[in-house]
LOMARVO-795248 format. One line per field, with one value per atom (N, C-alpha, C): residue number from 1; residue in three letters; z, y, x. Coordinates in nm, 3 decimals. Layout:
<atoms>
num <- [NUM;...]
residuo <- [ALA;...]
pz <- [Z;...]
py <- [Y;...]
px <- [X;...]
</atoms>
This chain:
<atoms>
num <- [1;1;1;2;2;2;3;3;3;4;4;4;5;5;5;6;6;6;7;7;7;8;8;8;9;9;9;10;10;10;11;11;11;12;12;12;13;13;13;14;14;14;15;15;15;16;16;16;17;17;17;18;18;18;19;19;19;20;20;20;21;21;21;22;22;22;23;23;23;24;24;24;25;25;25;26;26;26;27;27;27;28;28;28;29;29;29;30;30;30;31;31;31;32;32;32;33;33;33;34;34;34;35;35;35;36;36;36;37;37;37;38;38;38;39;39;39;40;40;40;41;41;41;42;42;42;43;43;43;44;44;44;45;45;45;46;46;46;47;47;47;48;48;48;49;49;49;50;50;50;51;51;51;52;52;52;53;53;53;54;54;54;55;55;55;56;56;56;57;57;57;58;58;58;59;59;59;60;60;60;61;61;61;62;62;62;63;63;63;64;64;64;65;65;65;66;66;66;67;67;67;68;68;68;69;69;69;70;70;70;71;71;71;72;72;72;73;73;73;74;74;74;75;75;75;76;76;76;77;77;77;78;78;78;79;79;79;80;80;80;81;81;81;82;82;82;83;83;83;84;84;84;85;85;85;86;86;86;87;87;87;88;88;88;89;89;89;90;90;90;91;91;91;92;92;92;93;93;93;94;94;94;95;95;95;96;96;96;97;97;97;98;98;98;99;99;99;100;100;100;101;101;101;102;102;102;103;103;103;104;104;104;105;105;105;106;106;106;107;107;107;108;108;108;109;109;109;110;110;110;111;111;111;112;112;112;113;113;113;114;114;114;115;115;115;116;116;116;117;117;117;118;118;118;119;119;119;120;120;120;121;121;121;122;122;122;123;123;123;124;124;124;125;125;125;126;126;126;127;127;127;128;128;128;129;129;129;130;130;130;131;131;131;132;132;132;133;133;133;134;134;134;135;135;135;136;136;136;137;137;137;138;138;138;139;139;139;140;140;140;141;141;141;142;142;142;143;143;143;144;144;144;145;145;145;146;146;146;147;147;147;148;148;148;149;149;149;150;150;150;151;151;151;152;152;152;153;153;153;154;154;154;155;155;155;156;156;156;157;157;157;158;158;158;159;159;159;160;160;160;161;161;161;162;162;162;163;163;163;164;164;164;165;165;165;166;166;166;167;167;167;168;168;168;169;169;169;170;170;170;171;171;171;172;172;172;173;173;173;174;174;174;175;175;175;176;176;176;177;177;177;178;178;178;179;179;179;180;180;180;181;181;181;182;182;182;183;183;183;184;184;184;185;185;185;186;186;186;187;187;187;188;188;188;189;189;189;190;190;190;191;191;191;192;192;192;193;193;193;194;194;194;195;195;195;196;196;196;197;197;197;198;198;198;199;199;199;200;200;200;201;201;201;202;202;202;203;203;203;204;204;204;205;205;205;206;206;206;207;207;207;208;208;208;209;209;209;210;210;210;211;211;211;212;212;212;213;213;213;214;214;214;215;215;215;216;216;216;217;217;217;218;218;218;219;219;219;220;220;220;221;221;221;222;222;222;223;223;223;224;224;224;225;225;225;226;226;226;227;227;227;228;228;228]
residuo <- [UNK;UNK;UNK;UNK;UNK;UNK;UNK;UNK;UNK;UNK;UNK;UNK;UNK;UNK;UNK;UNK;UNK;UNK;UNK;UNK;UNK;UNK;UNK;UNK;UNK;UNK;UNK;UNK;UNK;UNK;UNK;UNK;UNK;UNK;UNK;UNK;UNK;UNK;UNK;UNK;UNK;UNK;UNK;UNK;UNK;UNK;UNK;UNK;UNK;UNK;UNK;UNK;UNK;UNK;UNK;UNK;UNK;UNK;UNK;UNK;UNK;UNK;UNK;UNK;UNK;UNK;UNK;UNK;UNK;UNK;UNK;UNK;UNK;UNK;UNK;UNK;UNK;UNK;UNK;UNK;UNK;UNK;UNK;UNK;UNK;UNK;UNK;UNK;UNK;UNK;UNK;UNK;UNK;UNK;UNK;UNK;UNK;UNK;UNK;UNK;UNK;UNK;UNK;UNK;UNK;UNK;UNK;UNK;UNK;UNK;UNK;UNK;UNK;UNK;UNK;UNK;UNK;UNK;UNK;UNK;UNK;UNK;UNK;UNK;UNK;UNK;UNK;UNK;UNK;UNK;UNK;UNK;UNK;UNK;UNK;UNK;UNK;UNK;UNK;UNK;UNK;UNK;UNK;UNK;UNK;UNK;UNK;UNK;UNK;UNK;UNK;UNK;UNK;UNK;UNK;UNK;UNK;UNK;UNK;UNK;UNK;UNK;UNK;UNK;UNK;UNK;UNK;UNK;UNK;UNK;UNK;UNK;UNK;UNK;UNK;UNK;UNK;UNK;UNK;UNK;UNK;UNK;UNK;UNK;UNK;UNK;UNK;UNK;UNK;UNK;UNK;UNK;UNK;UNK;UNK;UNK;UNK;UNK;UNK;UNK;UNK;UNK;UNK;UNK;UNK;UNK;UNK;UNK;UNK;UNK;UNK;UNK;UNK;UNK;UNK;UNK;UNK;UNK;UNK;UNK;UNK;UNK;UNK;UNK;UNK;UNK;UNK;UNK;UNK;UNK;UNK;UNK;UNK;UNK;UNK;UNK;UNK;UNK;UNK;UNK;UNK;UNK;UNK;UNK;UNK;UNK;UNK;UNK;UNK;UNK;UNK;UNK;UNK;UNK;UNK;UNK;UNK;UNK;UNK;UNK;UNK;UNK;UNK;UNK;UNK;UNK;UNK;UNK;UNK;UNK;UNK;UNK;UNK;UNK;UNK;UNK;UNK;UNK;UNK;UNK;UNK;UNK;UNK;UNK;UNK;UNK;UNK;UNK;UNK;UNK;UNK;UNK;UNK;UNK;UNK;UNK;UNK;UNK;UNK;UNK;UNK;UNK;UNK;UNK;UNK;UNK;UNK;UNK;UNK;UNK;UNK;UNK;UNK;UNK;UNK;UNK;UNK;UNK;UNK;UNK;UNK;UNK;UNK;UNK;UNK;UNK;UNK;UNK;UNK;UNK;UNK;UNK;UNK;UNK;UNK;UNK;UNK;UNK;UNK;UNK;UNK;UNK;UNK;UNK;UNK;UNK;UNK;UNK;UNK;UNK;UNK;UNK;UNK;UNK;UNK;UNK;UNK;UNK;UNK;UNK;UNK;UNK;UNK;UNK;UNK;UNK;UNK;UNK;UNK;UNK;UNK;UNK;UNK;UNK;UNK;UNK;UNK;UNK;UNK;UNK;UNK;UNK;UNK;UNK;UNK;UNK;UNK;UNK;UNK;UNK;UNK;UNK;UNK;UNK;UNK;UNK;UNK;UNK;UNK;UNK;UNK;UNK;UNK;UNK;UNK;UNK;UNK;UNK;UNK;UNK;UNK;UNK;UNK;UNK;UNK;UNK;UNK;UNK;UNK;UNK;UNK;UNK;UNK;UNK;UNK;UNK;UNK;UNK;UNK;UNK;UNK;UNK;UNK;UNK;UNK;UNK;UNK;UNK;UNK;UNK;UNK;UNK;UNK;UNK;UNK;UNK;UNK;UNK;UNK;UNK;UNK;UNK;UNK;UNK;UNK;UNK;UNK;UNK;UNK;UNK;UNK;UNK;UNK;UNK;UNK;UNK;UNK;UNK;UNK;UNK;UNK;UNK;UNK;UNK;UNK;UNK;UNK;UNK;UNK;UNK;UNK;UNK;UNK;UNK;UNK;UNK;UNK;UNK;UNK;UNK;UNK;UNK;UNK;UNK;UNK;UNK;UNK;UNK;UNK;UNK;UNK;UNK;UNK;UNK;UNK;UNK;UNK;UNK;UNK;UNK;UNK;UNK;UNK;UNK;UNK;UNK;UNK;UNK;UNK;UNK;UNK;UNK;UNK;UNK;UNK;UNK;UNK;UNK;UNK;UNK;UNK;UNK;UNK;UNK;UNK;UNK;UNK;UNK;UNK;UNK;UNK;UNK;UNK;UNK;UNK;UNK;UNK;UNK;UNK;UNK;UNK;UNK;UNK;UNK;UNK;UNK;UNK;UNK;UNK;UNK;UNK;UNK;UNK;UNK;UNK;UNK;UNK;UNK;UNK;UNK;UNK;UNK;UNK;UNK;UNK;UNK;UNK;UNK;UNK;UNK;UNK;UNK;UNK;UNK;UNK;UNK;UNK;UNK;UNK;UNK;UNK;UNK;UNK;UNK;UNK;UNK;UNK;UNK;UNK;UNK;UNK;UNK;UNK;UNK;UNK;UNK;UNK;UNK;UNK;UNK;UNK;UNK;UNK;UNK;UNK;UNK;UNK;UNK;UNK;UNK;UNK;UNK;UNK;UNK;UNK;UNK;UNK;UNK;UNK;UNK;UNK;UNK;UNK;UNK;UNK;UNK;UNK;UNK;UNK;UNK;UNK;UNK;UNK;UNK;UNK;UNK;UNK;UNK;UNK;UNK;UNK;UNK;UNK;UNK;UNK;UNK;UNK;UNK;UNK;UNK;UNK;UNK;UNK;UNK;UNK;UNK;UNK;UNK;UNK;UNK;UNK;UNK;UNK;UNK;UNK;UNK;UNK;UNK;UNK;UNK;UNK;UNK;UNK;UNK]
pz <- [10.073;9.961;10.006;9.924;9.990;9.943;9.991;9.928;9.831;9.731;9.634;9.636;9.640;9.685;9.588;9.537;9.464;9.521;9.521;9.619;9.499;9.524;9.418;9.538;9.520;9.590;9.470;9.484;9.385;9.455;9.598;9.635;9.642;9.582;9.590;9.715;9.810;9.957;10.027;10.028;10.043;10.036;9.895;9.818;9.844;9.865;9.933;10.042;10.133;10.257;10.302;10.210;10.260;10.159;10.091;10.016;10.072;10.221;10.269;10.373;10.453;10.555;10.521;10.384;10.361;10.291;10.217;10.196;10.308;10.405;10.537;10.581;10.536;10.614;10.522;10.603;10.514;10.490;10.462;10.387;10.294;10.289;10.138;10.080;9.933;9.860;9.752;9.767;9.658;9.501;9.454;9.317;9.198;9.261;9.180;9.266;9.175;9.235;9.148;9.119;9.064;9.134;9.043;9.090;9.074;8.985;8.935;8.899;8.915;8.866;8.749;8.631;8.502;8.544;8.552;8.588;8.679;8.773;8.883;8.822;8.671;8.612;8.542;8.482;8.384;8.464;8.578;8.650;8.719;8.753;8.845;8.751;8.601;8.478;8.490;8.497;8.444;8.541;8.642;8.792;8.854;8.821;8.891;9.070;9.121;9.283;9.335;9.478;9.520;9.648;9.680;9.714;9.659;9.595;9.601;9.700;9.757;9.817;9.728;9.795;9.669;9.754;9.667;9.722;9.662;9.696;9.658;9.542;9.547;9.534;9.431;9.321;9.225;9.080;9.001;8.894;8.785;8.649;8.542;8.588;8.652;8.694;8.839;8.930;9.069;9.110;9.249;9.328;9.292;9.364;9.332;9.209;9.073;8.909;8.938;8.934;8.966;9.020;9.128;9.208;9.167;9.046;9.002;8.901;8.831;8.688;8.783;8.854;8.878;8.940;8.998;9.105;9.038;8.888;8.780;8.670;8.719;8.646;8.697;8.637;8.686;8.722;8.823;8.946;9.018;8.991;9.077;9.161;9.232;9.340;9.441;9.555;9.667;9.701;9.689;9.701;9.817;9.905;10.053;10.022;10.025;10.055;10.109;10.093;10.232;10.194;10.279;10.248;10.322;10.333;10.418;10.440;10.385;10.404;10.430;10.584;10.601;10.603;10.461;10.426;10.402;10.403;10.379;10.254;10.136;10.019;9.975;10.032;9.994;10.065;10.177;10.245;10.099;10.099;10.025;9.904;9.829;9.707;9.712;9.784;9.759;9.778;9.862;9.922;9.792;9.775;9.655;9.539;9.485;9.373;9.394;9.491;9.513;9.610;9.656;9.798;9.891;9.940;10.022;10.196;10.179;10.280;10.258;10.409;10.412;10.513;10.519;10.631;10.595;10.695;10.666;10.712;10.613;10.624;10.774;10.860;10.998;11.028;10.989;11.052;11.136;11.170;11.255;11.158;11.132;11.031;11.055;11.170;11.213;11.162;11.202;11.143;10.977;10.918;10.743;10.742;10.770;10.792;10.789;10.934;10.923;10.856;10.784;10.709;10.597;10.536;10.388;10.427;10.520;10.588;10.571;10.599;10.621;10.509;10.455;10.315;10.212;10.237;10.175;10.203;10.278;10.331;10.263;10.225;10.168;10.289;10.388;10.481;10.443;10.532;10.525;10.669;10.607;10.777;10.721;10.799;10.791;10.941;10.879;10.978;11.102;11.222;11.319;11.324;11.232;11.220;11.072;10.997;10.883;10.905;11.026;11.059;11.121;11.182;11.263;11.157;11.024;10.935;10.870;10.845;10.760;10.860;10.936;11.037;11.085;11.098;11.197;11.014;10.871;10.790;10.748;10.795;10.822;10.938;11.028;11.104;11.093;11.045;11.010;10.916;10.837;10.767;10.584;10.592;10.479;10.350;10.422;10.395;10.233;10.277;10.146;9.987;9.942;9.791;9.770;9.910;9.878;9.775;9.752;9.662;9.603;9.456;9.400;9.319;9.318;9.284;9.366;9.464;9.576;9.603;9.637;9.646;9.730;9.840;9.919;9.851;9.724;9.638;9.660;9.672;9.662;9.795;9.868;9.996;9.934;9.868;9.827;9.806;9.768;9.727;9.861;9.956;10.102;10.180;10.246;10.285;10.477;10.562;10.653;10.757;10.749;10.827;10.771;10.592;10.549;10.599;10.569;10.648;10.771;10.861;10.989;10.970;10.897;10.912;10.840;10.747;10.652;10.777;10.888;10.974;11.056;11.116;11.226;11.137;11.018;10.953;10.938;10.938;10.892;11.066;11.107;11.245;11.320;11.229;11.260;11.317;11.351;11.413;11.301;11.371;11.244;11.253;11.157;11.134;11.285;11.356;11.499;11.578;11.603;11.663;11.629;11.516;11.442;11.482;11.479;11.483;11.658;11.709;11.856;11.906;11.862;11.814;11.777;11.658;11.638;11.656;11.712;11.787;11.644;11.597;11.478;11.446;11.360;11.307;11.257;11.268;11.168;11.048;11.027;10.870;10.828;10.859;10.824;10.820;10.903;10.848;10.725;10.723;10.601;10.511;10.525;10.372;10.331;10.460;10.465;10.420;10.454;10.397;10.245;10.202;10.056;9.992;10.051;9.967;9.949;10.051;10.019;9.940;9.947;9.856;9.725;9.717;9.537;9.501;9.567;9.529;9.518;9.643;9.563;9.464;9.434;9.314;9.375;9.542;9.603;9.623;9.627;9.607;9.768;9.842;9.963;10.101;10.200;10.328;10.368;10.268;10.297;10.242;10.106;10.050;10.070;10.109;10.242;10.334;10.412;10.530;10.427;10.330;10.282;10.237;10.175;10.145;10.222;10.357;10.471;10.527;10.530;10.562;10.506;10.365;10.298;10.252;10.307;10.275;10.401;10.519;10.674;10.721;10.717;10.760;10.874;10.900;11.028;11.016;11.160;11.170;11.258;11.279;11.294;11.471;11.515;11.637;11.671;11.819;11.764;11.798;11.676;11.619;11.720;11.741;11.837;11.798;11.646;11.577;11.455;11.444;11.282;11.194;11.188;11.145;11.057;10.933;10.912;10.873]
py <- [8.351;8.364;8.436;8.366;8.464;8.592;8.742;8.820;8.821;8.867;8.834;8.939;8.923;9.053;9.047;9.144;9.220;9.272;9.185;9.248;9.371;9.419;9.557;9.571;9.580;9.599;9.597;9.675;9.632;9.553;9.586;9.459;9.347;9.194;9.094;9.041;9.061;9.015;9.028;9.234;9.223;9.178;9.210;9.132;8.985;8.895;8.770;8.792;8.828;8.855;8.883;8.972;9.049;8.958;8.856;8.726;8.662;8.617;8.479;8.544;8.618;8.664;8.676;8.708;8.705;8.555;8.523;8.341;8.257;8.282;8.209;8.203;8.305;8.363;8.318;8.232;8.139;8.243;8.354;8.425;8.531;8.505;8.533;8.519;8.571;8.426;8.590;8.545;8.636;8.640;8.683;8.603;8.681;8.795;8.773;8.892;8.909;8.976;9.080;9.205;9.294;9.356;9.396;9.460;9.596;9.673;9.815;9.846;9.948;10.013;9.983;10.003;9.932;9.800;9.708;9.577;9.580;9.667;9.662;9.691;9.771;9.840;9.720;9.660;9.539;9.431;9.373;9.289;9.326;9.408;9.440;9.422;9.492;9.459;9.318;9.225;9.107;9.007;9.008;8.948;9.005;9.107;9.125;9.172;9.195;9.151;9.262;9.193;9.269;9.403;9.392;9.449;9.433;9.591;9.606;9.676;9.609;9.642;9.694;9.828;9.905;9.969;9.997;9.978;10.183;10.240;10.403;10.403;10.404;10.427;10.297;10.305;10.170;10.255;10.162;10.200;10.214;10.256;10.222;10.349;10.298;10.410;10.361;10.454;10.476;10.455;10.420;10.347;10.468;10.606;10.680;10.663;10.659;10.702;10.562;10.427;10.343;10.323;10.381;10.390;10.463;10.576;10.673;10.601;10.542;10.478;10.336;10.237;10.180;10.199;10.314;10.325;10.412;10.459;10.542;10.463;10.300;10.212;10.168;10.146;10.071;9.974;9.918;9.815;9.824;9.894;9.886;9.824;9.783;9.716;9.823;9.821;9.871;9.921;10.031;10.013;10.052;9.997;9.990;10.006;10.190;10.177;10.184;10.101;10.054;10.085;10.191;10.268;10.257;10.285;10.264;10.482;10.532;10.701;10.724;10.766;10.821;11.019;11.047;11.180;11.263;11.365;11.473;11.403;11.436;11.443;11.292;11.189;11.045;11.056;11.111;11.077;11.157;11.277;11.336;11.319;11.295;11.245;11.079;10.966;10.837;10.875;11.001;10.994;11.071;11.143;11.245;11.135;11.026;10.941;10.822;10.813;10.741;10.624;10.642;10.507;10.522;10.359;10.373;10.340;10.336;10.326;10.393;10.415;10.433;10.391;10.271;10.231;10.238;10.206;10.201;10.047;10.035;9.874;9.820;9.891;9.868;9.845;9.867;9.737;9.609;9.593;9.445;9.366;9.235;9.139;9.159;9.176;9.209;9.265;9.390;9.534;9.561;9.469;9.439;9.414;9.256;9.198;9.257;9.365;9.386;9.495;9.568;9.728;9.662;9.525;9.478;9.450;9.416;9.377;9.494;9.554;9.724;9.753;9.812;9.834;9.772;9.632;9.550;9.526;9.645;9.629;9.760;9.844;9.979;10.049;10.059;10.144;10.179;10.301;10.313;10.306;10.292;10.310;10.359;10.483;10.543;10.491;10.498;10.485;10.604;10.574;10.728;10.831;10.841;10.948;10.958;10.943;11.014;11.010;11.011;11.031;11.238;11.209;11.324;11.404;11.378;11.476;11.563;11.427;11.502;11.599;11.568;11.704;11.770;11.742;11.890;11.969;11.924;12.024;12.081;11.997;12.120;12.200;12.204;12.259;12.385;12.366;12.441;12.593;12.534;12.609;12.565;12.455;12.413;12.321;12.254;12.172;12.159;12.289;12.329;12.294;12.204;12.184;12.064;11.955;11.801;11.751;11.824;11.769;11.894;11.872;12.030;12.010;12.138;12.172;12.147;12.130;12.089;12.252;12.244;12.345;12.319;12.431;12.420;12.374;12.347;12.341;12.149;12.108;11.999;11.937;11.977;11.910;11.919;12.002;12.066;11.898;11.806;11.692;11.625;11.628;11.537;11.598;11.470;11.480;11.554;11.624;11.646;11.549;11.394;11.290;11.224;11.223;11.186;11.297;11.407;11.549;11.505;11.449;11.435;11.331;11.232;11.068;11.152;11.236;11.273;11.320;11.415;11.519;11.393;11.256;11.194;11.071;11.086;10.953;11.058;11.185;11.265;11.283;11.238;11.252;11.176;11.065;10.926;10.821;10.847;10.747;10.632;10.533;10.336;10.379;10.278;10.291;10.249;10.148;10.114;10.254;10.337;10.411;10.558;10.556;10.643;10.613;10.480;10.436;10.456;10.480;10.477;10.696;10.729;10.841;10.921;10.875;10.899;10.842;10.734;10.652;10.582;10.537;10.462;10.330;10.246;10.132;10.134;10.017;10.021;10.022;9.930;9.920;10.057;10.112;10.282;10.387;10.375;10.385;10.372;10.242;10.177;10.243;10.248;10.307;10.450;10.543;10.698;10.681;10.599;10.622;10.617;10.484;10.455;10.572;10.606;10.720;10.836;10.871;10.986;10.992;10.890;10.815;10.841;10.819;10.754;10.912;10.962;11.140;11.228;11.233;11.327;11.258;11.155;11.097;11.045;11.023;10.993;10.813;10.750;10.642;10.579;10.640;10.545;10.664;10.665;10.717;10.837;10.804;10.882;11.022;10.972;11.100;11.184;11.110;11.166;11.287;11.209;11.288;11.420;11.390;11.489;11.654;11.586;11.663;11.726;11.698;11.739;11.819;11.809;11.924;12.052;12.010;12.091;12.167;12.134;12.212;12.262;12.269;12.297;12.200;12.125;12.062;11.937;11.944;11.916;11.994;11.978;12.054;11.955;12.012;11.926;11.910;11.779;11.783;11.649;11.625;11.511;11.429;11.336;11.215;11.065;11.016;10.944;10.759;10.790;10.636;10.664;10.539;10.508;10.471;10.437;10.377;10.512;10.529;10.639;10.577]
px <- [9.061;9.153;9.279;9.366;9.524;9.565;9.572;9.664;9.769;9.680;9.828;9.952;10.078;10.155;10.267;10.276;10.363;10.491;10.632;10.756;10.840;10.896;10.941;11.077;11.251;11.333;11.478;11.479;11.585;11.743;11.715;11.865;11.791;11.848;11.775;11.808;11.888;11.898;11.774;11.752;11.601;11.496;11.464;11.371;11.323;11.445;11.385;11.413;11.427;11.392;11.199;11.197;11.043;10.977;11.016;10.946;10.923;11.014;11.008;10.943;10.914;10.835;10.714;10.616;10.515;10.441;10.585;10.509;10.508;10.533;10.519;10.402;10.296;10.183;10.037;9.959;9.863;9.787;9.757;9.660;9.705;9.844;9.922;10.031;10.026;10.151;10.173;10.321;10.411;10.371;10.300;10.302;10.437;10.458;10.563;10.673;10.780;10.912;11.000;11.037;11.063;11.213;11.259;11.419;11.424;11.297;11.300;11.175;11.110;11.028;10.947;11.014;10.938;10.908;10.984;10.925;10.810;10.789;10.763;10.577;10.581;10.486;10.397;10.504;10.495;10.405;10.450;10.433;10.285;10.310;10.119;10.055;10.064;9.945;9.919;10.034;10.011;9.981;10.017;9.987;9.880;9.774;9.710;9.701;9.795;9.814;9.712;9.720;9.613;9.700;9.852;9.914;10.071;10.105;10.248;10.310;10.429;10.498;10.612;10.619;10.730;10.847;10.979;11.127;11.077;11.161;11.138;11.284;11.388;11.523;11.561;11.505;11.545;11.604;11.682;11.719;11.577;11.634;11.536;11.411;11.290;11.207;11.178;11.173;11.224;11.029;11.053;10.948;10.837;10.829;10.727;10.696;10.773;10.705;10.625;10.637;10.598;10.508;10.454;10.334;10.239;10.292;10.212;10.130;10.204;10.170;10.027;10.124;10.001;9.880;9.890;9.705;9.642;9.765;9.684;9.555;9.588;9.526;9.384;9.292;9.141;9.203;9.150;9.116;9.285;9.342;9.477;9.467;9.623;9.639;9.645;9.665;9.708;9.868;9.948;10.093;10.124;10.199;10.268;10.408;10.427;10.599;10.682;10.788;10.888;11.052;11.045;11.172;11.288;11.436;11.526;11.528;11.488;11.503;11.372;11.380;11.305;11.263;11.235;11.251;11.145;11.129;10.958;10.931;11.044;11.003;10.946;11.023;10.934;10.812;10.823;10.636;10.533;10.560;10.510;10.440;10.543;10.543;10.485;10.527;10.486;10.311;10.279;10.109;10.044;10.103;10.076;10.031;10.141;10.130;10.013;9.960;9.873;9.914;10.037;10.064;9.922;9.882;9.804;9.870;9.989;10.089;10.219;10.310;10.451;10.490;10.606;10.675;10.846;10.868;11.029;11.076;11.210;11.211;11.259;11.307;11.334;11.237;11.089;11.008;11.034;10.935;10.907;10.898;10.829;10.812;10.642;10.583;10.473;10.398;10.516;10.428;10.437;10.495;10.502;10.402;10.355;10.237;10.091;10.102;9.974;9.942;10.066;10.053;10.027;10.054;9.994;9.837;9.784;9.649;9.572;9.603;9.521;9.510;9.622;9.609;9.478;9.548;9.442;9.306;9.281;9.121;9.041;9.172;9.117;9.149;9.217;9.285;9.379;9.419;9.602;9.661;9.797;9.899;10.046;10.042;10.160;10.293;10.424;10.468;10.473;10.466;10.471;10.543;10.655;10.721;10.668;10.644;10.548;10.446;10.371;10.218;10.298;10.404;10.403;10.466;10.536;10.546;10.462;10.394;10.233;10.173;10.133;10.043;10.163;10.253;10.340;10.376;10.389;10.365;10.252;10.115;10.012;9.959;10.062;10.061;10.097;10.198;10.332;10.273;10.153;10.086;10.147;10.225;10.299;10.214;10.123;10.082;9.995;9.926;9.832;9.891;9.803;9.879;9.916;9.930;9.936;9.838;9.706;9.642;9.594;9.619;9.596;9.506;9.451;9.322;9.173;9.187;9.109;9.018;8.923;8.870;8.738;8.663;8.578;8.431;8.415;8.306;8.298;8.381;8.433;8.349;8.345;8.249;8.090;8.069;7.884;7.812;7.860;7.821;7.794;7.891;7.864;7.731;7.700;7.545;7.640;7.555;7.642;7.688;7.665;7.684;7.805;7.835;7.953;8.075;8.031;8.134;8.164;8.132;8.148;8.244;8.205;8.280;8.461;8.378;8.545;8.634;8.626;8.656;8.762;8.649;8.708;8.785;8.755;8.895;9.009;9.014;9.103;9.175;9.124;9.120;9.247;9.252;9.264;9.259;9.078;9.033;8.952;8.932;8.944;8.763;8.748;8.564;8.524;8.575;8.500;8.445;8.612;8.596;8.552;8.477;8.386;8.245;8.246;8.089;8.070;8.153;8.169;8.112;8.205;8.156;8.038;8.014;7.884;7.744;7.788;7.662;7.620;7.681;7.623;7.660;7.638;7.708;7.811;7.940;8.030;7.986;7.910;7.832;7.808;7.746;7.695;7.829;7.901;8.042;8.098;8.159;8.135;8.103;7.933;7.899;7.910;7.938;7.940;8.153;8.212;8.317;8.329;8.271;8.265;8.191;8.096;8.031;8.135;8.154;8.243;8.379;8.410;8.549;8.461;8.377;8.333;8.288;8.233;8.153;8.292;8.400;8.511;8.638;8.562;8.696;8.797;8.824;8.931;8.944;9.103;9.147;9.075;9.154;9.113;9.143;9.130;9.166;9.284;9.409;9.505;9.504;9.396;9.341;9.280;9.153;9.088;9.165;9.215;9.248;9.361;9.412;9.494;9.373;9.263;9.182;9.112;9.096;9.028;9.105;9.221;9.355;9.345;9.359;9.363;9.275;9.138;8.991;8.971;9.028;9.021;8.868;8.874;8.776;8.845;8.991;8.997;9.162;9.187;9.297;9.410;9.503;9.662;9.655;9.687;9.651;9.774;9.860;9.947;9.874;9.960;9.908;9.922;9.769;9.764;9.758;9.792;9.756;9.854;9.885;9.970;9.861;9.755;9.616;9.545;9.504;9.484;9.303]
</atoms>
C-alpha cells in the first residue's frame, strides 16, 4: 500500500516541488496539499494521511501549533518537519509538539524520501545538526524540561530488559543494532520498544530518547547517527 502524505508549505513553488518528488515514488501518493497551518489541521482530519510533511513559518497558524494540534489526535499521522531555519527553538519546540522528525529543506530528494520512510515506520530522523543540538544542550546541562513533568517514578513500570532497550534507542542505535547488542531478536526488540512506548504514554522514539535524557538514564555522547 502507498504512503499517504500530507504536503503543508506555504510557498506554492515549494509545495509542488516536494509534491512532485514524492508522487514520483511507487510507494506513495500526495493525497493532499496545504498553504497554512489551519488547513494543514483541517486536511489531516479529513485525508487521513499516514505522513505530514510540515513547513514551520506559515501564516494563519504556524507549522509547530499545527503539529501540536494533530499528533494531539487518536490515530494521528506521523509529522516530518522541513524547515529552511535551522534554529534551537524550532528543533525544540517542533520535538516538544510531537514531530516525529526534523530536516531542513536543503535536503537531498533522497534524504526527503527516506526521512518520510522512517517516520512512517514509527522511527525518527533528525537532521545532523539537530541531532548535535539536542545532545550538545544536554550536555550543556540545558536540556532538562524538554518533557515536563517527567519524573524517576516513571521508569518503576519497565521490566529491566525494556530499560536497557530505552538507554540504547536513546543511544541512537536502530532495533538491528540493539538486537545486536543485546544478543537478542529484532522481533523482541520490537516488542520491548512497543512496550515501553505504550507503559510511559510516549508517541514514538524521539520521545523516548528525550525522556531518557531527561531521567539520566543515558547521557550525551557525539552523535554517531541521524537515525534516532
Amino acid at each position: 500500500m502507498s504512503l499517504k502524505v500530507l504536503v503543508v508549505d506555504d510557498q506554492g513553488i515549494v509545495r509542488a516541488g516536494f509534491a512532485a518528488v514524492i508522487d514520483a515514488e511507487e510507494d506513495m501518493t500526495v493525497v493532499g496539499e496545504a498553504a497554512d497551518g489551519a488547513a494543514a489541521v483541517r486536511l489531516a482530519a479529513d485525508l487521513a494521511p499516514d505522513v505530514v510533511v510540515m513547513d514551520v513559518r506559515m501564516p494563519v497558524l504556524d507549522g509547530i501549533a499545527a503539529t501540536r494540534i494533530i499528533t494531539g489526535r487518536q490515530d494521528a499521522p506521523r509529522v516530518l518537519v522541513l524547515t529552511t531555519f535551522d534554529l534551537d527553538a524550532y528543533i525544540f519546540d517542533a520535538l516538544r509538539a510531537g514531530a516525529s522528525g526534523f530536516l531542513l529543506k536543503d535536503v537531498h530528494a533522497a534524504e526527503l524520501l527516506q526521512g518520510i520512510r522512517v517516520v512512517a515506520t514509527g522511527e525518527s530522523v533528525l537532521a545532523p545538526s539537530a541531532t548535535r543540538r539536542l545532545i550538545g544542550h544536554y550536555a550543556s546541562g540545558a536540556g532538562a524540561g524538554l518533557r515536563a513533568g517527567s519524573g524517576p517514578s516513571e521508569l518503576d513500570s519497565l521490566t529491566g530488559s525494556q530499560r536497557n532497550v530505552l538507554a540504547l534507542v536513546a543511544s541512537g542505535l536502530n532495533n538491528a543494532e540493539i538486537a545486536d547488542e543485546l544478543g537478542i531478536t529484532v522481533g523482541t526488540v520490537k516488542s520491548h520498544v512497543n512496550a515501553l512506548l505504550r507503559k510511559l504514554g510516549l508517541r514514538d522514539r524521539v520521545q523516548a530518547t528525550i525522556l531518557a535524557y531527561d531521567l539520566g538514564l543515558a547521557r550525551p555522547n557525539p552523535p554517531g547517527t541521524t537515525h534516532i
